[in-house]
N, C-alpha and C positions, 0 to 999 in steps of 0.2 A: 098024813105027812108025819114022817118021826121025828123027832129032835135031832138027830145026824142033818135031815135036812131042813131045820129051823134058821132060814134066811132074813137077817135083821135089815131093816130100811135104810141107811142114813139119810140126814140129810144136813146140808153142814149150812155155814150164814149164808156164805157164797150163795147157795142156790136157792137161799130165800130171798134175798137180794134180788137175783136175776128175775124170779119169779111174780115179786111185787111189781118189780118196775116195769116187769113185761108185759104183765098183765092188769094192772089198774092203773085208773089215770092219774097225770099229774097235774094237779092244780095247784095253776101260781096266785099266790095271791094279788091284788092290785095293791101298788104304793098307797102309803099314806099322805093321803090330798092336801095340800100346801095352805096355811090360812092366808086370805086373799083379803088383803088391807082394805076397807073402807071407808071412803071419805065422809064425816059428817057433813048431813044436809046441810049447815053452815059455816063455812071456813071462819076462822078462827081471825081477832083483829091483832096486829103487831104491837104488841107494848110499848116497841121503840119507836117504833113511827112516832103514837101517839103521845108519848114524851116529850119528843124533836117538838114537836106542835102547840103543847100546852107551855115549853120551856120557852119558847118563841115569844106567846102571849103574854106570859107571864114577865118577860123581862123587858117588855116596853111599860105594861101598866104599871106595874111596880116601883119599877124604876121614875115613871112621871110624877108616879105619888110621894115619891120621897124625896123626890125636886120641890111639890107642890107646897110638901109641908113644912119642908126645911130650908123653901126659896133661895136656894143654891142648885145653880144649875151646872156646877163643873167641879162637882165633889163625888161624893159616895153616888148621888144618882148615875153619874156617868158610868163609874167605874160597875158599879150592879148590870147597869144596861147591856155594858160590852162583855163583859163575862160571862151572863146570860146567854146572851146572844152566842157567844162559841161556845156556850156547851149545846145551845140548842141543833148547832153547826153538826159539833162533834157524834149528838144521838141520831140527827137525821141522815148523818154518813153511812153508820153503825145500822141502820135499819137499812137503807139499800144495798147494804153489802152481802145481805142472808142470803144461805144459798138457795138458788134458784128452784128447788124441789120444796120450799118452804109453802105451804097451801096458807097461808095467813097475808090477811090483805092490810092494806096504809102502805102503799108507794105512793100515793099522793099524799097522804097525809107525811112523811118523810122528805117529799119534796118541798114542800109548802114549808115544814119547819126549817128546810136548810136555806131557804130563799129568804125567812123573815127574819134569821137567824143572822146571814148574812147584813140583809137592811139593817137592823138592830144594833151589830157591832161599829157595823159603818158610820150609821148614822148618829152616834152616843160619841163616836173619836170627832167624827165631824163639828159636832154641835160644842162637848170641848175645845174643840179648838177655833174655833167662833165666838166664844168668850172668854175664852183667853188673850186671843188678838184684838179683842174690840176695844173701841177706846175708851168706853165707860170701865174704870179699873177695881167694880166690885166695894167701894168705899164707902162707910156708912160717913155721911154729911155732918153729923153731929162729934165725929171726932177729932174734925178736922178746925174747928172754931179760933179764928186767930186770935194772937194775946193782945187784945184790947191795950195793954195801958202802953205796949211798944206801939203804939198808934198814935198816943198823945204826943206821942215825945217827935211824931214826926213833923215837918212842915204845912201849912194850912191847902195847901194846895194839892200835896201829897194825902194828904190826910181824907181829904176830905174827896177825892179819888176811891182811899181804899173802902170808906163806907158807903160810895155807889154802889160795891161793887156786888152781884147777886150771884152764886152758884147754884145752879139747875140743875136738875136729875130729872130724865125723863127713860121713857123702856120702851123699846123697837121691839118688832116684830108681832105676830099675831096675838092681841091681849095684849101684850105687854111680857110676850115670853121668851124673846129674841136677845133680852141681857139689859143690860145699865147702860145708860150714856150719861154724860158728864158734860159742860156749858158751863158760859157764863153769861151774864147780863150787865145790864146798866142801868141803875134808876134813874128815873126822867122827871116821875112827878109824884109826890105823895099826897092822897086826898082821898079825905072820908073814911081815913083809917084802912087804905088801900094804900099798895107800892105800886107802879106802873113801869116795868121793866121791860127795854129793848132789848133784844139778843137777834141772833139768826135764825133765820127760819128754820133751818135744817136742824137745831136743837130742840126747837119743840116740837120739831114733827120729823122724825127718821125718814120718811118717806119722801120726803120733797126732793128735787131734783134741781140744782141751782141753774137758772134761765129757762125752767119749761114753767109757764103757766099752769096752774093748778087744774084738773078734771073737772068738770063741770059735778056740783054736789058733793066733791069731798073736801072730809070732815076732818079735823085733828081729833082723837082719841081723847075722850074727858076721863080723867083720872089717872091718866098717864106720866104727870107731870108734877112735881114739887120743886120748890124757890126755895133756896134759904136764903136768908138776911142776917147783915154780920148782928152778934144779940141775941135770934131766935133760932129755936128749933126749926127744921124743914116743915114747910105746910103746902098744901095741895098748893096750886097755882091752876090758871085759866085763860086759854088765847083769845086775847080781846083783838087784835089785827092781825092780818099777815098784808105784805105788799102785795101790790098787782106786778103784772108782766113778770112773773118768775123771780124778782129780786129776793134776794135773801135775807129779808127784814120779816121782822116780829115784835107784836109789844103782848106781852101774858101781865098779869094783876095778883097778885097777892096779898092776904092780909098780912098787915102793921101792928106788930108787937109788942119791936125795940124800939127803944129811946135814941141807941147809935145809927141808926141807920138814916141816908142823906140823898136827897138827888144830886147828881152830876152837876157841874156848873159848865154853861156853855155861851156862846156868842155864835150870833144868826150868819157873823161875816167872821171868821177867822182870817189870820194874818200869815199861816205858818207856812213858809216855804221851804224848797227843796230844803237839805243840807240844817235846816235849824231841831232841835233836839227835841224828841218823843219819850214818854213810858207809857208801858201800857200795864195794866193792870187784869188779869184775872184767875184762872184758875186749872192749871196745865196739871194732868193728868190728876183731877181730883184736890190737888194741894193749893189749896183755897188762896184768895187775898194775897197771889204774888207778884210782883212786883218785877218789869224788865223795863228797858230804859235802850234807846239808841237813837237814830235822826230819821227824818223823812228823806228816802232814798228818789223819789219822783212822784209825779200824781199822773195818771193814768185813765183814759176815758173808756167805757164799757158801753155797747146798746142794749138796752133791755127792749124788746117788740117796738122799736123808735125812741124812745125813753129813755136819755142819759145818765149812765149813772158812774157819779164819778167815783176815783178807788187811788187809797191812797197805797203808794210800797214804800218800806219801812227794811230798815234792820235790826229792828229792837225783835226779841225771840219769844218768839210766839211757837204754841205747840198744843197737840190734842187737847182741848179740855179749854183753852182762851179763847176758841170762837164763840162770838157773841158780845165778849169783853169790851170795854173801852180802851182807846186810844188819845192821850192828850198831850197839848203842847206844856211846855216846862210851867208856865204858869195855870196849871192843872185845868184848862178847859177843855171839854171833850170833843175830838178833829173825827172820829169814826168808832164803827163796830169792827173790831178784830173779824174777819173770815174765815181766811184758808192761808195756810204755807205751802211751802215748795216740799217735796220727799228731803228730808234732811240727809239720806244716805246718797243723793244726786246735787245737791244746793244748800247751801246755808245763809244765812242774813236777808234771805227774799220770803217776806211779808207784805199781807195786801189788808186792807181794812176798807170798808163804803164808809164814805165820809159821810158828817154829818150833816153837811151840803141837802146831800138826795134825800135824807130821811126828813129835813127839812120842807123840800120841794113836794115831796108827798103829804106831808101834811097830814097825819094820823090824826082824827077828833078826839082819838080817846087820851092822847096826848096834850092836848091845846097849848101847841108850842106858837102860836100869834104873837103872843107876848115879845118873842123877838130875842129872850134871854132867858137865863136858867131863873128859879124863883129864888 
């Protein structure tokens, strides 16, 4: 072959192109495999749940304890307890709201907090305002001590009235946790360095129920109860009677301190009728040793289980805190214990008092009113 006929190959991309693709194969590669989330063996617990839950527990004990220690139950303890309580509202809201692809467990524990949470706020407004409405008005006994020498200057009959007169402090509810209550008394007899104080029953025992006879076996709460006597400081006190058949009589005993303090002067028959002039003496809403005055409006007959007991009504002004009190005729002998009044927002000037008639008839030993007359 000569170089005249030296025939060159080409061969251009084109037909190497054609040539690969026609003839070797095409291999596609597989995707890259997707990482496939997986669940730890144990799901995970909700912080907020568990929050809701501890904030729950946390704001009743706490809150108890700073009632306990600072024996005020409608201060900072309350305001702790209900604030508590709606935050613990607001985390166990906050945990049931996550969304539903959340693998983390405490929906009950989230419910649990919003339910004690709720208890908690409720129960903290409640109980404030349960001692705020109560009639015991939160008064320390010793601040209220009347000015002795404005006593001298009064009448003997008066006078000798306002150092019968005993203000009691006693505490409702379970323990003694339920708030203050506030009474008054009357001294009957002094002996052996002991007072022997009449009041209502329903003052030294929150629980009683005026005209139900008492449960078989129960008790009045010991320690529950302190007398002051005008002179001394508050000191424990002790129910030595209550009446039978439901009446609303009590005599409790206290030690004798002061030198000012006096029994009552009475007569076994009193004379006082309708229409002739009453005071009563005792201690309406805490503020000791005071003094109202009006007549005997009618006397009134009551059954206690067959057993009369007669009840005087009065217009002299009587109000929270004088049941228990005396009520005497102008020449200061004592005619009853102040009871109950009417709703003042419904009636005014109707007052009732148990004459000393019935407390008579009954006949308390630890009284030993035989005598016939005050000592």
């Amino acid at each position: 072959m000569d170089s005249t006929s030296d025939r060159r190959l080409k061969i251009t991309d084109d037909d190497l192109d054609r040539a690969v693709v026609g003839r070797l194969p095409v291999v596609s590669l597989p995707p890259e495999p997707r990482p496939v989330a997986t669940r730890a063996t144990g799901a995970q617990w909700n912080g907020v749940a568990i929050s809701a839950l501890v904030m729950a527990l946390a704001s009743n004990f706490v809150a108890i304890l700073i009632a306990a220690m600072s024996g005020d139950w409608t201060g900072m303890s309350v305001v702790f307890g209900a604030v508590a309580g709606l935050a613990a509202i607001v985390l166990g809201c906050a945990a049931l709201v996550r969304p539903s692809r959340s693998a983390r467990r405490g929906t009950p524990l989230a419910v649990g907090g919003v339910g004690m949470g709720v208890a908690s706020f409720i129960g903290w407004l409640f109980l404030w305002s349960a001692f705020a409405l109560s009639e015991g008005v939160g008064l320390e006994l010793a601040e209220f001590e009347p000015d002795l020498k404005s006593l001298e200057r009064l009448p003997p009959s008066l006078r000798r009235a306002m150092k019968a007169n005993a203000l009691i402090e006693g505490r409702s509810g379970w323990r003694g946790l339920g708030g203050q209550t506030i009474g008054s008394g009357v001294i009957l007899r002094i002996d052996g360095g002991k007072a022997y104080v009449v009041t209502n029953r329903h003052v030294v025992d929150p629980g009683f129920a005026d005209g139900v006879p008492s449960r078989a076996g129960r008790t009045i709460a010991e320690g529950s109860l302190k007398i002051k006597l005008i002179g001394q400081a508050p000191l424990p006190a002790a129910v030595e009677w209550v009446a039978p058949d439901g009446i609303d009589l009590a005599v409790a005993t206290v030690l004798l301190t002061s030198a000012d303090a006096q029994a009552a002067a009475w007569v076994a028959e009193p004379d006082a009728k309708i229409g002739d002039e009453v005071f009563a003496v005792g201690n309406p809403h805490g503020l000791g040793w005071t003094h109202t005055s009006g007549a005997i409006s009618q006397y009134r007959q009551q059954n206690a289980l067959g057993r009369p007991v007669r009840v005087i009504q009065t217009n002299a002004a009587i109000n929270a805190g004088n049941s228990g009190g005396g009520l005497y005729d102008k020449a200061g002998r004592l005619l009853g214990i102040t009871t109950w009044t009417r709703d003042k927002r419904v009636a005014e000037g109707l007052s009732f008092a148990i004459s000393f008639e019935t407390l008579l008839s009954l006949n308390p030993a630890v009284l030993n009113l035989a005598a016939g007359s005050a000592p």
